[in-house]
Residue frames relative to the residue before (quaternion, step in Angstrom):
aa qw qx qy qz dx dy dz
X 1.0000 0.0000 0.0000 0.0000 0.00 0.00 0.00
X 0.5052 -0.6493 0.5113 0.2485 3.52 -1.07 0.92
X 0.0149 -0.7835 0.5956 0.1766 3.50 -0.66 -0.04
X 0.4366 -0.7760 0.4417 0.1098 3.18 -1.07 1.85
X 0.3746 -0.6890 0.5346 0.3149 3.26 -0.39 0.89
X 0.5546 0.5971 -0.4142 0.4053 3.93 0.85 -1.55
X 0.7857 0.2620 -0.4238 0.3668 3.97 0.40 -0.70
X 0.5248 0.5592 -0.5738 0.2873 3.65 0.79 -0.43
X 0.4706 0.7474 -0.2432 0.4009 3.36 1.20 -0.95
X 0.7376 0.2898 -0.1878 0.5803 3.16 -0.08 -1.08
X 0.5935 0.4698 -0.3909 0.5237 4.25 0.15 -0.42
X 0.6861 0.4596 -0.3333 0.4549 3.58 0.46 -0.71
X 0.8318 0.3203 -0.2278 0.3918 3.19 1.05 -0.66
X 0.3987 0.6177 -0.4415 0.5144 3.48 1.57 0.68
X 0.6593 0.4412 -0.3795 0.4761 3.43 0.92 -1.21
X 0.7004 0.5358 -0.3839 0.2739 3.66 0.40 -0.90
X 0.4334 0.7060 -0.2656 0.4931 3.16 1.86 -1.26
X 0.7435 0.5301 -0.1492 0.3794 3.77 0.39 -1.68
X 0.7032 0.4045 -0.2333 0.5361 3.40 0.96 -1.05
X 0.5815 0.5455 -0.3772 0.4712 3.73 0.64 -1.02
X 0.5652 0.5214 -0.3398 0.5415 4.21 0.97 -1.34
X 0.6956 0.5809 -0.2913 0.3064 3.83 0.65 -1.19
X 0.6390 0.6666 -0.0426 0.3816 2.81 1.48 -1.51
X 0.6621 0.5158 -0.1342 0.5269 3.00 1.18 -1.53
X 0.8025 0.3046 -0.2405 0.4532 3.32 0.46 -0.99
X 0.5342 0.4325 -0.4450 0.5741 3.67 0.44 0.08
X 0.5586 0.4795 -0.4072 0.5406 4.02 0.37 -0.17
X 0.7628 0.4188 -0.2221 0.4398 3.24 0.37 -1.30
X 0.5985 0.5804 -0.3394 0.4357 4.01 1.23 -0.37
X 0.5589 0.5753 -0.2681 0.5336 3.16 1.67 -1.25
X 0.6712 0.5313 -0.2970 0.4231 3.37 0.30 -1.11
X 0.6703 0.4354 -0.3504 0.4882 3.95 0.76 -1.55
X 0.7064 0.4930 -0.3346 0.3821 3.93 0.77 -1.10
X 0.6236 0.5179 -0.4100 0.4180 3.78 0.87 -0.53
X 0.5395 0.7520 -0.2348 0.2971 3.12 1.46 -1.22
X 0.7904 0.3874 -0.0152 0.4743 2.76 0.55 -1.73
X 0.5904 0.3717 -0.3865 0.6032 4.20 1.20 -0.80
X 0.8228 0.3187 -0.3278 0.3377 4.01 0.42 0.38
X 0.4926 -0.7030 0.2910 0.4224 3.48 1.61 1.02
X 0.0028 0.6632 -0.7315 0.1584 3.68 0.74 0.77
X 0.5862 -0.3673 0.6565 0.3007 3.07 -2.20 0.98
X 0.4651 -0.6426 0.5582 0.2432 3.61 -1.53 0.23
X 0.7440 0.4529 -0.3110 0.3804 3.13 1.53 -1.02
X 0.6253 0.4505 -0.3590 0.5265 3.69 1.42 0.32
X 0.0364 0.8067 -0.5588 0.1886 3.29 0.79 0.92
X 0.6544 0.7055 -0.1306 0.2386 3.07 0.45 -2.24
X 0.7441 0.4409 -0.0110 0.5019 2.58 0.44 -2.39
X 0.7602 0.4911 -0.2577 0.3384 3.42 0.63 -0.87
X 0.4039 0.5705 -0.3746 0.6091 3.64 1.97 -0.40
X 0.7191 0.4484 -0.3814 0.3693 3.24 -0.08 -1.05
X 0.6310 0.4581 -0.3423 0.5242 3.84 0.18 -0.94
X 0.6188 0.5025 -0.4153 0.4383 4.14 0.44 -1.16
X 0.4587 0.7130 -0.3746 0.3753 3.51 0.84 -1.47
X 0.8409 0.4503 -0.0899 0.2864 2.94 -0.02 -2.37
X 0.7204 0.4397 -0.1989 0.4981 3.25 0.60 -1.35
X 0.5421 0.2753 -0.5295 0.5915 4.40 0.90 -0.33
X 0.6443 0.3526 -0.5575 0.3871 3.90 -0.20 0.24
X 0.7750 0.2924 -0.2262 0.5125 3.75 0.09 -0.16
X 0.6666 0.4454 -0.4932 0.3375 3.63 0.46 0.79
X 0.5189 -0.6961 0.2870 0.4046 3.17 -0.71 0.44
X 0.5295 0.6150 -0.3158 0.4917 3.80 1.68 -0.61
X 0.3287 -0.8107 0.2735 0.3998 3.43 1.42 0.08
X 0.8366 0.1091 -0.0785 0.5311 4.12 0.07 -1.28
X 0.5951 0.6941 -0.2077 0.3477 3.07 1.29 -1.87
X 0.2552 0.8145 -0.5209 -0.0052 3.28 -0.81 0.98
X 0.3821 -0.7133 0.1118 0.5769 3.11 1.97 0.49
X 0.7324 -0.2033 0.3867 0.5222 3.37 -1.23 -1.45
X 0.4958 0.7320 -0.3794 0.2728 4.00 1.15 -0.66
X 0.6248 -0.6443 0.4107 0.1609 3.21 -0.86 1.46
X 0.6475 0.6198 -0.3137 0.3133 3.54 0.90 -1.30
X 0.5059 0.6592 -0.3991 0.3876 3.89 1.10 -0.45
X 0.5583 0.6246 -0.2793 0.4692 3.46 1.30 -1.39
X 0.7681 0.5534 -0.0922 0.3086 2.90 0.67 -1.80
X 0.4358 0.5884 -0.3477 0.5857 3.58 1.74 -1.08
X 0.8452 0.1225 -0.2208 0.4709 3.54 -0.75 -1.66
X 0.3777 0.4177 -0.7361 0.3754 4.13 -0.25 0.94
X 0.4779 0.6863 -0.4170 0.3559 3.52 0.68 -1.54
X 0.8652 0.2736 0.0222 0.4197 3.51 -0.03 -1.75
X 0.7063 0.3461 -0.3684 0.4957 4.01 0.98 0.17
X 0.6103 0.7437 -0.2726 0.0131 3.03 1.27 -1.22
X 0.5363 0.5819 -0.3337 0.5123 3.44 1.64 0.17
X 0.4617 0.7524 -0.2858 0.3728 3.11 1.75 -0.16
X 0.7723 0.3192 -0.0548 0.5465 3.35 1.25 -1.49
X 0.5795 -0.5349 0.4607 0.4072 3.77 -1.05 0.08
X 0.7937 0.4101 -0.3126 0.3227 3.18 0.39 -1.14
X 0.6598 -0.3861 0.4487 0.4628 4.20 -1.92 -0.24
X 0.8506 0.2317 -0.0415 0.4703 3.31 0.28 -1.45
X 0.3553 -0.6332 0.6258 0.2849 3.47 -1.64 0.19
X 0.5525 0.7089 -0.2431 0.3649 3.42 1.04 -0.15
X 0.4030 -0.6466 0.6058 0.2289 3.88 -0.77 0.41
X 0.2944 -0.7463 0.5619 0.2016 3.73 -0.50 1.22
C-alpha cells in the first residue's frame, strides 16, 4: 500500500485546526469570567474577547493571565477613544 502523504497532511491540519478552536475558546471563557468578576460593561464583552484572544497568542506565558484586573485595563488603554463613555466598567 502506498502511503499518501496528501492524507497525513490534511489530518495534521484538522488537528491543528481543532486545537487552535480549543484554544480559542477556553481564552475566550477566561476572558468572559474576568469580565464579568470585574463589572465589565456587557456591551464590550466582544471587543474585549477579541483583544484577550490576541494577547494569550502573543505572550510568552501563553493563555494564563490570572484573575488581575490590569488586562481590562491594557485594552481600555488601546480602544478607549473608541467608545463615548470614561469608564469600561459598570458603576
Amino acid at each position: 500500500m502506498i502511503d499518501n502523504p496528501l492524507e497525513n497532511q490534511t489530518l495534521e491540519q484538522y488537528d491543528n485546526l481543532y486545537v487552535n478552536e480549543k484554544f480559542e475558546e477556553h481564552c475566550s471563557d477566561a476572558a468572559k469570567e474576568l469580565a464579568k468578576d470585574n463589572n465589565l460593561n456587557p456591551d464590550y464583552y466582544d471587543a474585549f474577547i477579541e483583544f484577550y484572544i490576541e494577547e494569550c497568542r502573543e505572550s510568552d506565558k501563553g493563555y494564563f493571565f490570572g484573575s488581575q484586573k490590569y488586562i481590562i485595563d491594557l485594552w481600555w488603554d488601546h480602544n478607549k477613544d473608541l467608545y463615548e463613555t470614561k469608564t469600561p466598567y459598570i458603576n
